[in-house]
C-alpha positions in Angstrom: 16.9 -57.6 -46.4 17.0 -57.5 -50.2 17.7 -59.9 -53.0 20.4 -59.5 -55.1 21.1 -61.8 -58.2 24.7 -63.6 -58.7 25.1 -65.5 -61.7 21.8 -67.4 -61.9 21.1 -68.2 -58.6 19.4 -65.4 -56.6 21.2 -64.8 -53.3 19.8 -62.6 -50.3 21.9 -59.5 -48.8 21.2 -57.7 -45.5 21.4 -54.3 -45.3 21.1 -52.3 -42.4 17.9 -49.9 -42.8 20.0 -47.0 -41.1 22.2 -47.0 -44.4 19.9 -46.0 -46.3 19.4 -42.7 -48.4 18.1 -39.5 -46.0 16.9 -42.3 -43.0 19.2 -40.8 -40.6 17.7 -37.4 -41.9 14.3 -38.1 -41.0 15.0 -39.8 -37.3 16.9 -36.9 -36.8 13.9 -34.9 -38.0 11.3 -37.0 -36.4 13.0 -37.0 -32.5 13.6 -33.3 -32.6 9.5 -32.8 -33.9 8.7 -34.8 -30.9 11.2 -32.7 -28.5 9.4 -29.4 -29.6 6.0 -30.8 -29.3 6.6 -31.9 -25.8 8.4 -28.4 -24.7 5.3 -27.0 -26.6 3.0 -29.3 -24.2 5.5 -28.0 -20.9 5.4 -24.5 -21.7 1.6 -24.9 -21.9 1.4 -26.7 -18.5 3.5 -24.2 -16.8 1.4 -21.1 -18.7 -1.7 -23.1 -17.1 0.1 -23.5 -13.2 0.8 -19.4 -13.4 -2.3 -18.8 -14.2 -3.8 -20.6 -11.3 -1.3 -19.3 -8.8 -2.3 -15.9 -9.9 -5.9 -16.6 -9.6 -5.7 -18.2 -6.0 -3.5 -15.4 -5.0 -6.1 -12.5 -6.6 -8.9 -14.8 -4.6 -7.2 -14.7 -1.5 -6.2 -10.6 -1.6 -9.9 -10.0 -2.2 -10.9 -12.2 0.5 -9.0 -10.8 2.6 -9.6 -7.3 1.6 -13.2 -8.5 2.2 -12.2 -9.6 5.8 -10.5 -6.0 6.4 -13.0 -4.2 5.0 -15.3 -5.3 7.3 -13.7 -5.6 10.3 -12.2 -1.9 9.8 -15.8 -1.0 8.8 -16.9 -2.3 12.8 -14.4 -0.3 14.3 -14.7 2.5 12.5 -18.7 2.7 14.1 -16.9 2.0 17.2 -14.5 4.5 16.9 -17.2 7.1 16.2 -19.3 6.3 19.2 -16.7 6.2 21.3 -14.9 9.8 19.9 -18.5 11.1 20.4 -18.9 10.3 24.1 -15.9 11.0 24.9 -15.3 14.3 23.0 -18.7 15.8 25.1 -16.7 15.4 29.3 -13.2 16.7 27.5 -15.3 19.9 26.5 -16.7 20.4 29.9 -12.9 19.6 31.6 -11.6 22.3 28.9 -14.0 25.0 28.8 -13.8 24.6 33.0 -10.0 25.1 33.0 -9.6 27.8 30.9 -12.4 29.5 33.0 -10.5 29.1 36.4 -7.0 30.0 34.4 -9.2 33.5 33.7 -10.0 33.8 36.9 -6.7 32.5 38.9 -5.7 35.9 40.2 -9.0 36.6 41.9 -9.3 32.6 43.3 -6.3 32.2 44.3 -4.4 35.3 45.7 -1.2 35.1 46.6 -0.2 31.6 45.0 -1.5 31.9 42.1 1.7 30.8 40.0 0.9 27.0 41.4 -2.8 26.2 40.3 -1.6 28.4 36.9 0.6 26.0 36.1 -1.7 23.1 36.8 -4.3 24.3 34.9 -1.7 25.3 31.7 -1.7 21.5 31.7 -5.3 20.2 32.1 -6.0 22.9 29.1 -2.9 21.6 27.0 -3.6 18.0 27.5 -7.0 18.3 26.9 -6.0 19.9 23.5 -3.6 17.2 22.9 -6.4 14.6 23.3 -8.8 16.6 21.2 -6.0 16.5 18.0 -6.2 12.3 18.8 -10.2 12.1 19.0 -10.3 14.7 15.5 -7.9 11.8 14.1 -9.7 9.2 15.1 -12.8 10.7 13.4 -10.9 11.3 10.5 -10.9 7.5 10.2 -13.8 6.9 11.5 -16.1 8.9 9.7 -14.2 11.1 7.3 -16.1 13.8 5.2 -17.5 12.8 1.6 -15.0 13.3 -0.8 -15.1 16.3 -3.2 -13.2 15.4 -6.0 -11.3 18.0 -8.8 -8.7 17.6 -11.4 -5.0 18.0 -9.9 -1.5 17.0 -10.7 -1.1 14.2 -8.6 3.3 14.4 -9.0 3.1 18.1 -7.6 1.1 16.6 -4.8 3.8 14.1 -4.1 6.6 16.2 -3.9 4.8 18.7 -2.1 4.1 16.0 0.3 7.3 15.2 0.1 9.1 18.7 0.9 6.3 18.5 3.9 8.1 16.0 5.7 11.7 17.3 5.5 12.0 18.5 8.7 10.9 14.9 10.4 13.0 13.1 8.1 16.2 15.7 9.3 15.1 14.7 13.1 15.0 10.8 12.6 18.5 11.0 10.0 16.4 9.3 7.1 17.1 10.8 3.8 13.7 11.5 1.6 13.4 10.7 -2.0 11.2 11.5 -4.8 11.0 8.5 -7.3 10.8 8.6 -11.2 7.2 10.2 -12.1 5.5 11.5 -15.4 6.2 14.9 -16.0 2.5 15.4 -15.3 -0.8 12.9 -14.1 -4.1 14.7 -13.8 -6.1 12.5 -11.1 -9.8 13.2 -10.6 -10.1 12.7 -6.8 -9.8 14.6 -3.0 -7.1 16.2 -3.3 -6.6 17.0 0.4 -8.2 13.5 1.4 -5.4 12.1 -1.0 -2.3 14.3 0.5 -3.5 13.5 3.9 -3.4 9.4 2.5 0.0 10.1 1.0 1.2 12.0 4.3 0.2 9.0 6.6 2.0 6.6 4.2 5.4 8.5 4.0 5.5 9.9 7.7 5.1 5.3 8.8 7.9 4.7 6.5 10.0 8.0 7.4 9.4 6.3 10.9 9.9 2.7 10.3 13.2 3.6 8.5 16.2 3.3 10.4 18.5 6.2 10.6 21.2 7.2 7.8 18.4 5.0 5.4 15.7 6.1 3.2 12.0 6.9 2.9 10.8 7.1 -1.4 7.3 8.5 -2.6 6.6 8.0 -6.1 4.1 6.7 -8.7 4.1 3.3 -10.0 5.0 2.7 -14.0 3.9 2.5 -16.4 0.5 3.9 -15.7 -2.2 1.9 -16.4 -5.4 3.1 -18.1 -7.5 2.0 -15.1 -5.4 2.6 -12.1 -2.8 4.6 -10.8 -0.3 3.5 -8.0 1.4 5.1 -5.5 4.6 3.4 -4.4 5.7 4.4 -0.8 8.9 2.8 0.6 11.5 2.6 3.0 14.9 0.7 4.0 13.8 -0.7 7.0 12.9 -4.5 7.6 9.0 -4.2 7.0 6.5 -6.1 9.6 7.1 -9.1 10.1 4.0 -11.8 9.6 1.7 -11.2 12.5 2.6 -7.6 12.4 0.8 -7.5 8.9 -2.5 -9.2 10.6 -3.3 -5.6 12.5 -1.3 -3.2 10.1 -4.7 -1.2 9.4 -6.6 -1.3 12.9 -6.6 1.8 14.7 -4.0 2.1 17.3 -1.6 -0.3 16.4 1.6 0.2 16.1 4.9 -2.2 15.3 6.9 0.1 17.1 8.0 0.5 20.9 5.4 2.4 22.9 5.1 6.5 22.6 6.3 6.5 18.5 3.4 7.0 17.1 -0.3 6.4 18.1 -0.9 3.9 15.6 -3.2 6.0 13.1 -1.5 6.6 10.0 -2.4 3.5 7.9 -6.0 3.3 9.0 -6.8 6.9 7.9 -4.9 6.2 4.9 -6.9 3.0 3.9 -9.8 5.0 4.8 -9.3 8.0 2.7 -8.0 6.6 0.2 -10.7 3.9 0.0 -13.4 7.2 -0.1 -11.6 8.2 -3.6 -12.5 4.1 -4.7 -8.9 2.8 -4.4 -7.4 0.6 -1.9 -4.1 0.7 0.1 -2.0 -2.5 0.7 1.6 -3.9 1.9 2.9 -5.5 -1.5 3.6 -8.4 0.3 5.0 -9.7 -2.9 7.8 -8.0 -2.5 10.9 -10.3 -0.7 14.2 -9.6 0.5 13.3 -5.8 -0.8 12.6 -2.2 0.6 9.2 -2.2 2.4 6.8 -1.2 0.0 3.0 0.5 0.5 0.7 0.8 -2.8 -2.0 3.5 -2.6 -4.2 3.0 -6.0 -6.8 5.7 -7.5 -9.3 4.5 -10.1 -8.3 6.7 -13.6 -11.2 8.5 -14.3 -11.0 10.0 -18.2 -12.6 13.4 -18.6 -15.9 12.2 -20.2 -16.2 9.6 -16.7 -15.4 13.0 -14.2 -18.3 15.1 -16.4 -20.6 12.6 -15.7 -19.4 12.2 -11.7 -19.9 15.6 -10.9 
């Protein structure tokens, strides 16, 4: 409303305030200020609701690397007491049989083809069950690590190239991923093949036939930690497989494929070098996926170690 002067009466004229020089401008101006500031405030709420999902799940995988550890940590006493007392009577059985397979010409004259035979099996079995107890103490109580400087993607294609003639039996095609051209990696070296082995022999296994097993390290590299991916095309455990994944002598499987050993000795091993093995149960819809991870030690940090 304004007054506007007609002859000499003065006479009031609305006008509407949106007419007016640059007002539209500055509504215009004002409403999209008010747009960015709220998407600013969104943005920031949905920053702050990753964060928290990433800290409850970092809480939980500790937690429950805290549960494993020590229930792995009981059975591995276990598994030592037991290897022990059993590992003194399978001595006594071998050493016997092999004596009377000496002697089965003079004991049993005549027949002696028969109890040979028999006693080729005692002896053999009880070898077989020797290789299981020397496994089971592998996890159980596995040397101290003696760490050195090696190329960790030699070791993995070595590793690789080791398993060629399983992954020809089961009809699963073996792959080497995408690694740096070279990674020196202060750790066990055998400790850490023998981790890597267990890891890519269960997938080799767990794949199905005319699929694929794939070693290879994770990228980029971090300056703390290097990972080891290890996957395969099969379906993965399912979610109360993943419960008992690392306990000694379980196995997803049907009965007689395998004795349930490899990912406890790889946990186990690996967890001697400082690092950790895991299922990245992240990972949905995907290839079943294993991360083995090694602290990076820098040259000054190995001086000191040794």
């Amino acid at each position: 409303m304004r007054t506007d002067c007609q002859g000499d009466e003065p006479v009031k004229v609305w006008h509407s305030p949106y007419r007016l020089p640059l007002l539209r401008d500055l509504l215009v101006l004002g409403a999209e200020n008010r747009r960015l500031a709220e998407a600013a405030h969104g943005i920031f709420l949905e920053k702050e609701i990753d964060q928290l999902h990433q800290a409850v799940e970092e809480q939980a995988y500790s937690e429950d690397g805290r549960l494993r550890a020590g229930k792995l940590a009981a059975l591995a006493e276990f598994a030592a007491g037991a290897g022990h007392e059993i590992n003194n009577p399978l001595a006594v059985i071998s050493g016997q049989a092999q004596y009377l397979l000496a002697h089965a010409n003079d004991w049993f004259p005549g027949e002696s083809e028969r109890p040979r035979k028999a006693l080729h099996t005692i002896v053999g079995q009880t070898h077989r069950i020797h290789g299981l107890l020397r496994n089971l103490m592998q996890f159980a109580r596995p040397p101290a690590p003696r760490p050195v400087w090696f190329d960790l993607p030699t070791l993995l294609a070595e590793t690789a190239s080791s398993l060629g003639d399983l992954a020809e039996q089961r009809g699963v095609r073996v792959e080497v991923g995408r690694t740096p051209d070279r990674l020196a990696t202060f750790a066990d070296v055998e400790q850490v093949r023998i981790a890597v082995t267990c890891l890519l022999r269960n997938a080799i296994e767990a794949a199905p036939a005319e699929s694929w097993a794939r070693v290879g390290v994770v990228e980029p590299v971090s300056d703390t930690v290097i990972e080891v991916a290890v996957e395969d095309g099969g379906p993965g455990p399912d979610p109360a497989q993943r419960l008992a994944l690392f306990d000694p002598f379980y196995s997803g499987r049907a009965a007689g494929r395998g004795l349930g050993l490899g990912l406890p000795v790889a946990w186990r091993l690996t967890r001697q070098q400082g690092g950790d093995v895991r299922l990245d149960a992240a990972r949905t819809g995907g290839p079943t996926r294993f991360l083995l991870s090694l602290p990076r030690i820098s040259q000054l940090e190995a001086e000191r170690a040794a």
